[in-house]
N, C-alpha and C positions, 0 to 999 in steps of 0.2 A: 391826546394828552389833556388833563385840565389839574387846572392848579385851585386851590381850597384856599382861603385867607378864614383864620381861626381866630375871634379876637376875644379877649377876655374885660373885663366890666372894669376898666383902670385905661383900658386905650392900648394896651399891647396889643399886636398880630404876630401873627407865625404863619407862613406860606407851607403846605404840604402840595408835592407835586404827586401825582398820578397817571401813568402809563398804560394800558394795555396792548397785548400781543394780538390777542383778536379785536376783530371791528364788531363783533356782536355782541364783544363783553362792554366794548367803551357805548354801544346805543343802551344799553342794558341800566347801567349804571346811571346813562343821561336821562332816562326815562324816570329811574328811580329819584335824581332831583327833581326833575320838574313835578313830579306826585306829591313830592315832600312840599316843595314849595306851593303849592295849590292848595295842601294840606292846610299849611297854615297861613293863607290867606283867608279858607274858608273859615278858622279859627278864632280870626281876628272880626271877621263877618259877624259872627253868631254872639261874640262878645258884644260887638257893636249892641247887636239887637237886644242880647239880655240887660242893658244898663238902658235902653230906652224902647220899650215893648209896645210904647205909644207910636212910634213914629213909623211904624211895620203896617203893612195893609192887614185889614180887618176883614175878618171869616164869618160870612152870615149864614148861617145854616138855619134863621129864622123859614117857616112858610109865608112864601108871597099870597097876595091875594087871590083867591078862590083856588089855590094850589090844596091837594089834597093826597092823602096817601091811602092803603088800601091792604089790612094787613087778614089775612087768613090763617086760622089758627084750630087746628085739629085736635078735636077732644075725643079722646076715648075712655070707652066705660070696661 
């Protein structure tokens, strides 16, 4: 069984209860919140970062020294 608390943006709740018959529909279901909720933690993550893109580790794809690359490039006539 799990019960849902539904609240709306004034401070009301509403309880909805939820039952299932089989055990693989109630993990089924439980699996489906916990993805929801990870969902939007990863959502609230990514917010974070786009309001501060400074505070994120920095991507150097500069070349180090004496590092070098090697490109081969096939001409035809």
């Amino acid at each position: 069984y799990f019960v849902i608390r539904i609240e709306d943006g004034n401070g009301r709740r509403a309880f909805i209860g939820l039952g299932f018959g089989d055990r693989g529909d109630a993990f089924d279901f439980n699996v489906a919140l916990q993805d929801h909720f990870k969902w939007v933690k990863q959502q609230c993550e990514f917010a974070k970062q786009a309001q501060n893109p400074d505070e994120g580790p920095k991507l150097d794809l500069g070349f180090k020294d004496g590092q070098t690359i090697k490109i081969n490039i096939a001409v035809r006539k």
